[in-house]
N, CA, C and O atoms as a GROMACS GRO file, in nm:
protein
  312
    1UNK      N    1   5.822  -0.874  -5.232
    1UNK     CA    2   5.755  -0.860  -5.103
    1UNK      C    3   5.804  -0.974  -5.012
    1UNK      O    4   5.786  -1.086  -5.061
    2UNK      N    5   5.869  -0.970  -4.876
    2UNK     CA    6   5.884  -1.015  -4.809
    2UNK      C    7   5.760  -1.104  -4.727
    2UNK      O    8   5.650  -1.054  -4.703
    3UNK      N    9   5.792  -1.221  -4.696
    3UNK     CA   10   5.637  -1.262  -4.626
    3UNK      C   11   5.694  -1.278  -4.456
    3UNK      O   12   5.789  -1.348  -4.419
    4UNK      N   13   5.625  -1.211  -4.388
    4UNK     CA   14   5.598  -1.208  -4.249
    4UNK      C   15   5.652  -1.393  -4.192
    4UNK      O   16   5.644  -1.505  -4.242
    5UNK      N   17   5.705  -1.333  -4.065
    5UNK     CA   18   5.716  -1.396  -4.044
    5UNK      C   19   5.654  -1.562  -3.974
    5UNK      O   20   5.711  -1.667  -3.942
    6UNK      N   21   5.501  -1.510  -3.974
    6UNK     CA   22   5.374  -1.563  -3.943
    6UNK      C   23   5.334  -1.669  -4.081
    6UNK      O   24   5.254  -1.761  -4.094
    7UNK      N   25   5.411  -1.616  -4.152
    7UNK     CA   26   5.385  -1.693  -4.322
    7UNK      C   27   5.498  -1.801  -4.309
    7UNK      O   28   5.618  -1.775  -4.305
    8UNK      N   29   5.442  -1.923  -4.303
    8UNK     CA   30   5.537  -2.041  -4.276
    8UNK      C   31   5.530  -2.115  -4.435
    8UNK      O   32   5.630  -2.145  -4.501
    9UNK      N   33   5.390  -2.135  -4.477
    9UNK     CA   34   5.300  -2.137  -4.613
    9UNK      C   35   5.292  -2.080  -4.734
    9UNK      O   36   5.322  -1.962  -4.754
   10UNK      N   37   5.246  -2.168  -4.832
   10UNK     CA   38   5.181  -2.033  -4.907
   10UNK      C   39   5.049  -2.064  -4.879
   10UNK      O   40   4.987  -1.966  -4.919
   11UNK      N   41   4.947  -2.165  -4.822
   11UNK     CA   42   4.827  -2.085  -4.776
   11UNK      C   43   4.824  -1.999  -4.653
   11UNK      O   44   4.711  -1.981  -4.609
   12UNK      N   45   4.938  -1.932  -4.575
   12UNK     CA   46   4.971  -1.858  -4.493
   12UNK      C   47   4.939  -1.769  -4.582
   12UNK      O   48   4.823  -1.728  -4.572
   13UNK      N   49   5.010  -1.720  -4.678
   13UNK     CA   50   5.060  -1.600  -4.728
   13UNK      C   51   4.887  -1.558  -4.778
   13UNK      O   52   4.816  -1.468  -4.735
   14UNK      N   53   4.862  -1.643  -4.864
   14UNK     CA   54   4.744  -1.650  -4.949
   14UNK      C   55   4.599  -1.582  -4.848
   14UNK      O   56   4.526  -1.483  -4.855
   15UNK      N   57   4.616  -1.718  -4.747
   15UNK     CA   58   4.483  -1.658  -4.628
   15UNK      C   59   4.527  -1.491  -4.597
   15UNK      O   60   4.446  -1.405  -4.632
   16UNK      N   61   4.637  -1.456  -4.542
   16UNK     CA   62   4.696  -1.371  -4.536
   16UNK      C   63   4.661  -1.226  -4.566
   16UNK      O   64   4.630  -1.126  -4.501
   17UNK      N   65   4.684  -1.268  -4.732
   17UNK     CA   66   4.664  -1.162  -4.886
   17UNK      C   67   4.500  -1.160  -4.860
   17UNK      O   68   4.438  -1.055  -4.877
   18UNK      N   69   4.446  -1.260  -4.827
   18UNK     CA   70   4.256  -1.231  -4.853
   18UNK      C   71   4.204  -1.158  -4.702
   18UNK      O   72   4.114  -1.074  -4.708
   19UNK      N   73   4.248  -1.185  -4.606
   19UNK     CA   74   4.228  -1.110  -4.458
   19UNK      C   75   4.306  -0.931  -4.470
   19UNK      O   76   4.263  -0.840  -4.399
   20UNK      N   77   4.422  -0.907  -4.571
   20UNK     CA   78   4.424  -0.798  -4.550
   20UNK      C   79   4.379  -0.696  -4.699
   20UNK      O   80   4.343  -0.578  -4.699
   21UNK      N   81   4.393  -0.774  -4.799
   21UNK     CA   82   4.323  -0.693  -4.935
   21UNK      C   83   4.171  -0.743  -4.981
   21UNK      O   84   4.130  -0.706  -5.092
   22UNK      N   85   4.102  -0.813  -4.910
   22UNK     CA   86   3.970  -0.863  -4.954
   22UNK      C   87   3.894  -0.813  -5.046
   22UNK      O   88   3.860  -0.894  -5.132
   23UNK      N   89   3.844  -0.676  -5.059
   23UNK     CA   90   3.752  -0.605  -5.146
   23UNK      C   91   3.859  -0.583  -5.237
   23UNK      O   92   3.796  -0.533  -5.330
   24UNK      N   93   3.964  -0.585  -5.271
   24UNK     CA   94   4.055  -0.541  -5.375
   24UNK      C   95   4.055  -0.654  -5.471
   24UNK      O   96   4.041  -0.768  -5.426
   25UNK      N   97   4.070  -0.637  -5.597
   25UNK     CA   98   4.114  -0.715  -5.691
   25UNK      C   99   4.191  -0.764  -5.720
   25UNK      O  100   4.270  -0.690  -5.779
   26UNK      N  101   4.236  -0.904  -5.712
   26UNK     CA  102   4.343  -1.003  -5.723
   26UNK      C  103   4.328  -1.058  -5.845
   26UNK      O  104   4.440  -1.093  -5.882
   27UNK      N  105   4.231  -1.089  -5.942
   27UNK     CA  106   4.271  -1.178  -6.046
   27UNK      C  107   4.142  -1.114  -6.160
   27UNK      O  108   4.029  -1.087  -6.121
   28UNK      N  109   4.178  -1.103  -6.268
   28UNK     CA  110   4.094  -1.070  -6.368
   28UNK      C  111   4.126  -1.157  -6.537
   28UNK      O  112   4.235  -1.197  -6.577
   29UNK      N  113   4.005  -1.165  -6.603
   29UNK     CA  114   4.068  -1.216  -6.750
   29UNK      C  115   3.876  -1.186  -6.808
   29UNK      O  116   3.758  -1.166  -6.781
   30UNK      N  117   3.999  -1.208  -6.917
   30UNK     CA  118   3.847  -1.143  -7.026
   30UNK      C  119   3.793  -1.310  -7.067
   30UNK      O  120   3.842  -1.417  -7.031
   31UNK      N  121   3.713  -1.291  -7.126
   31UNK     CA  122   3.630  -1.419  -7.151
   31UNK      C  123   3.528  -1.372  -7.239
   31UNK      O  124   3.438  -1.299  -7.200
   32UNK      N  125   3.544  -1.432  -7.417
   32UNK     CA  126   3.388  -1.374  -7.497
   32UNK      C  127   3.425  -1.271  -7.485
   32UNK      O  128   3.313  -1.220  -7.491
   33UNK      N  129   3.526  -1.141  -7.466
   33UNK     CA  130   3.485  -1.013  -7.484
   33UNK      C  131   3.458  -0.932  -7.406
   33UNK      O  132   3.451  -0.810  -7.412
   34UNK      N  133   3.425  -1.064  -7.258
   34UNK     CA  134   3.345  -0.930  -7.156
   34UNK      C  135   3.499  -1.005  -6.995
   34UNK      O  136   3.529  -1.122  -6.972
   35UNK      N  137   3.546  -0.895  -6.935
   35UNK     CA  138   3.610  -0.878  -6.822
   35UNK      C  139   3.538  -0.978  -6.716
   35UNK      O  140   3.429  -0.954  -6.666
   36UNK      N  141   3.614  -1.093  -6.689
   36UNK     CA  142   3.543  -1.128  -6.512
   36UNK      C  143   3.658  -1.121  -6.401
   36UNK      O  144   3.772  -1.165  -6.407
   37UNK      N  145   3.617  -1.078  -6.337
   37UNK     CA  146   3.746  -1.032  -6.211
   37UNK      C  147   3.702  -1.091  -6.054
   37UNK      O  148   3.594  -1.130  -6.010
   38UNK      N  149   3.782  -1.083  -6.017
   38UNK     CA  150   3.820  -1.118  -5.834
   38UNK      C  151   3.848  -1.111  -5.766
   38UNK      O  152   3.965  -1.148  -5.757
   39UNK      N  153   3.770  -1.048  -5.611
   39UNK     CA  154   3.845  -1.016  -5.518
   39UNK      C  155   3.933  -1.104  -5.448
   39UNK      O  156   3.918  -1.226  -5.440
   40UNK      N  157   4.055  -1.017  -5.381
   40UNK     CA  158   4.084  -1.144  -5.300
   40UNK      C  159   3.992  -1.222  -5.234
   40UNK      O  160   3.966  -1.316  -5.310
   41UNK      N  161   3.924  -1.233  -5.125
   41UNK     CA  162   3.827  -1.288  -5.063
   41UNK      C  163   3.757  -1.356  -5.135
   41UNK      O  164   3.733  -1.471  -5.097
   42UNK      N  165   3.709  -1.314  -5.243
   42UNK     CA  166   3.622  -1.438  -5.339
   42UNK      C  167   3.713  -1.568  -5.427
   42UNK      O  168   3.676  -1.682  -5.455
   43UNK      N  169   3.856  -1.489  -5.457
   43UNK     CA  170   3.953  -1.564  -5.487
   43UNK      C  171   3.982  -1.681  -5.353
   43UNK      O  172   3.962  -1.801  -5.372
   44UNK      N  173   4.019  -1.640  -5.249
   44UNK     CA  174   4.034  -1.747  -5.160
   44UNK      C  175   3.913  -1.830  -5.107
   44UNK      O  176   3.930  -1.935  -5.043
   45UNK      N  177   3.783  -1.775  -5.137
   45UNK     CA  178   3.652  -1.852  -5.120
   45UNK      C  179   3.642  -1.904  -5.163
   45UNK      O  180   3.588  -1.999  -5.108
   46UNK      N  181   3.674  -1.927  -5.328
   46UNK     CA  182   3.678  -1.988  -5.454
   46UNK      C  183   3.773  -2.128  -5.468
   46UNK      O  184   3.737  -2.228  -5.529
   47UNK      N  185   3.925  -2.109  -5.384
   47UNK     CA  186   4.029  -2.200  -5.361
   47UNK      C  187   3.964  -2.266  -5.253
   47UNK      O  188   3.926  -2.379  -5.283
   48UNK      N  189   3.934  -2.223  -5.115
   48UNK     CA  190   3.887  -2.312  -5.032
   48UNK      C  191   3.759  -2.388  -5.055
   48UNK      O  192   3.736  -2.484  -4.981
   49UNK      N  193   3.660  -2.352  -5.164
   49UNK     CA  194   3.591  -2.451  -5.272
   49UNK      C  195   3.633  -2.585  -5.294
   49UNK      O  196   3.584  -2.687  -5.244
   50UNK      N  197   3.761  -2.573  -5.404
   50UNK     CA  198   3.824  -2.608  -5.456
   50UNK      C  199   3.840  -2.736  -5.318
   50UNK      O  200   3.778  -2.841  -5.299
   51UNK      N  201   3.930  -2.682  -5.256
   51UNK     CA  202   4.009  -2.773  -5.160
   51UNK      C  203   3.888  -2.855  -5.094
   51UNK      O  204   3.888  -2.978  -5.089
   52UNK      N  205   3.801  -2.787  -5.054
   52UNK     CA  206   3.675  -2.934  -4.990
   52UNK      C  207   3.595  -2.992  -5.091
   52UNK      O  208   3.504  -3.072  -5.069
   53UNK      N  209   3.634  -2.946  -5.214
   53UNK     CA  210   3.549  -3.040  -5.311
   53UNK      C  211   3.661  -3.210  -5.318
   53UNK      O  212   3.620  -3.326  -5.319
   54UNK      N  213   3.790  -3.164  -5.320
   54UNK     CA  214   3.870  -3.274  -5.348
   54UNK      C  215   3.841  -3.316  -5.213
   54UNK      O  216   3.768  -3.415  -5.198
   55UNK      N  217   3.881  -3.264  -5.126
   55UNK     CA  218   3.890  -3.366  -4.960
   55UNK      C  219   3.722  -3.483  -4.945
   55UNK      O  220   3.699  -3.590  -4.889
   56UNK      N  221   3.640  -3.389  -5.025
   56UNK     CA  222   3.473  -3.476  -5.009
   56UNK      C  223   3.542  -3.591  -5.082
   56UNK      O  224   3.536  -3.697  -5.020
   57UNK      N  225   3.613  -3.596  -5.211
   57UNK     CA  226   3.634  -3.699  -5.316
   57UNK      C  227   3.746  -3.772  -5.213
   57UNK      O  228   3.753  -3.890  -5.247
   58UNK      N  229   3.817  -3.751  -5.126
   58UNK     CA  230   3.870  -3.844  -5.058
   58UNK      C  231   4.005  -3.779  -5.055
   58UNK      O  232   4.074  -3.850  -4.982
   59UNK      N  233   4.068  -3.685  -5.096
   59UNK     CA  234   4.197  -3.677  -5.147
   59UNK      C  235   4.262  -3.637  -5.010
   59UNK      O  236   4.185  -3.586  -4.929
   60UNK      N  237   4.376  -3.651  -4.976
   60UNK     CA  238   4.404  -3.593  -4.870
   60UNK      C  239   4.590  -3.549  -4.850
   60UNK      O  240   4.681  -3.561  -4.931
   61UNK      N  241   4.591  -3.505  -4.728
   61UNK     CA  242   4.769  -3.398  -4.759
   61UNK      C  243   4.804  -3.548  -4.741
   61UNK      O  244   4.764  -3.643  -4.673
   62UNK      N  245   4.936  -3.511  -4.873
   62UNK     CA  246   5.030  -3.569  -4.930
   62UNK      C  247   4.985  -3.657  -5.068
   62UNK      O  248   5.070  -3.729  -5.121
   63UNK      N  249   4.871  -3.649  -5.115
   63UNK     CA  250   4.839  -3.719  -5.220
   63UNK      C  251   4.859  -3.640  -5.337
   63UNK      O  252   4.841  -3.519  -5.331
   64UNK      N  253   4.894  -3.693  -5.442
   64UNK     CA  254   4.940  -3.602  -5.559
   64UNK      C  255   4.787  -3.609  -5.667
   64UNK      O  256   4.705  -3.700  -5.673
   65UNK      N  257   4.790  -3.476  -5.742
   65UNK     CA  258   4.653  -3.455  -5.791
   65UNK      C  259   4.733  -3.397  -5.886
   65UNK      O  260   4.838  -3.348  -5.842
   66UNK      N  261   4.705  -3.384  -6.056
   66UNK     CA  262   4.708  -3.315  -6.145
   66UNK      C  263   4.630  -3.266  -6.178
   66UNK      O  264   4.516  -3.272  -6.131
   67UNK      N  265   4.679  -3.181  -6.296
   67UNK     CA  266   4.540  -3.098  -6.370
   67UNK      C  267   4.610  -3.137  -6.545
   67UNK      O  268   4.726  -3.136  -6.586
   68UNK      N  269   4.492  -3.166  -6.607
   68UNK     CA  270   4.503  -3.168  -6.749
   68UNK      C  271   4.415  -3.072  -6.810
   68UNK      O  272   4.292  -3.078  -6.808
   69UNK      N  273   4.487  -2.980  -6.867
   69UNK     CA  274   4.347  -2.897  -6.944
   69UNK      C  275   4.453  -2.763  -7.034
   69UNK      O  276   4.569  -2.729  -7.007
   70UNK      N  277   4.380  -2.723  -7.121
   70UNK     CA  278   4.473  -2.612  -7.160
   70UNK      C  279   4.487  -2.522  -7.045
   70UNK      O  280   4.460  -2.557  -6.930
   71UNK      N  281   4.541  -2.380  -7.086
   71UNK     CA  282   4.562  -2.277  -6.955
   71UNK      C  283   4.400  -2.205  -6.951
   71UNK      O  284   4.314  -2.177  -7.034
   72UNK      N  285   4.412  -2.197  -6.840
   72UNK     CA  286   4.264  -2.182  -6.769
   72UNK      C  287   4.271  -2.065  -6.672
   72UNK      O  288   4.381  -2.050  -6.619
   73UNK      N  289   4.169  -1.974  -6.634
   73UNK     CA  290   4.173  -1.891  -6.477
   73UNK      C  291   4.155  -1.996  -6.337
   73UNK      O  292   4.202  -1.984  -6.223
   74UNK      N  293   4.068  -2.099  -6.397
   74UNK     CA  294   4.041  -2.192  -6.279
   74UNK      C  295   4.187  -2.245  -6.249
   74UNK      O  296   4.187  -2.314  -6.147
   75UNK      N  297   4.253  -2.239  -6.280
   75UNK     CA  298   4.390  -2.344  -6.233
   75UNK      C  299   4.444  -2.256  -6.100
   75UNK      O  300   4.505  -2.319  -6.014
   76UNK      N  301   4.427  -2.137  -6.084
   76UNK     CA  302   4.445  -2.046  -5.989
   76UNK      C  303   4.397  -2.116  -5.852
   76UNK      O  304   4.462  -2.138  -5.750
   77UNK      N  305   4.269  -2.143  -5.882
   77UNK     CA  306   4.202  -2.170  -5.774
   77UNK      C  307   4.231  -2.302  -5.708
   77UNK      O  308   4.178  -2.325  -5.600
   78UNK      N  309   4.325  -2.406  -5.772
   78UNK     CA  310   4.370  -2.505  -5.714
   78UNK      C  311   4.472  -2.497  -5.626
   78UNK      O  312   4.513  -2.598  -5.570
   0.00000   0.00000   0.00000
């Protein structure tokens, strides 16, 4: 898929993907047995979470942040 030329980003693309597939399903995984899934829109509600939880903690563009953890669904959301 080509990204528009309005997509400079990938939170271009991303905001993008949630303004035009919102009610559609972007991300799913089983957990225990039972399916939890995500729309786009809740997926990018979920990342822009993400992003003002770190900016409250101080973090800001250009600071480098890792993640330590096994593989996770949450890592998406960073």
């Amino acid at each position: 898929m080509l990204m528009e030329l309005s997509e400079k980003t990938m939170n271009d693309v991303f905001r993008n993907r949630a303004r035009k597939y919102g009610d559609r399903l972007a991300i799913e995984k089983k957990m225990n047995g039972v399916w939890q899934s995500a729309t786009w829109s809740e997926y990018y509600e979920r990342a822009c979470a993400v992003g003002l939880g770190l900016y409250s903690l101080g973090v800001q563009k250009g600071n480098m942040v890792s993640i330590l953890s096994d593989n996770r669904l949450e890592w998406l959301y960073t």
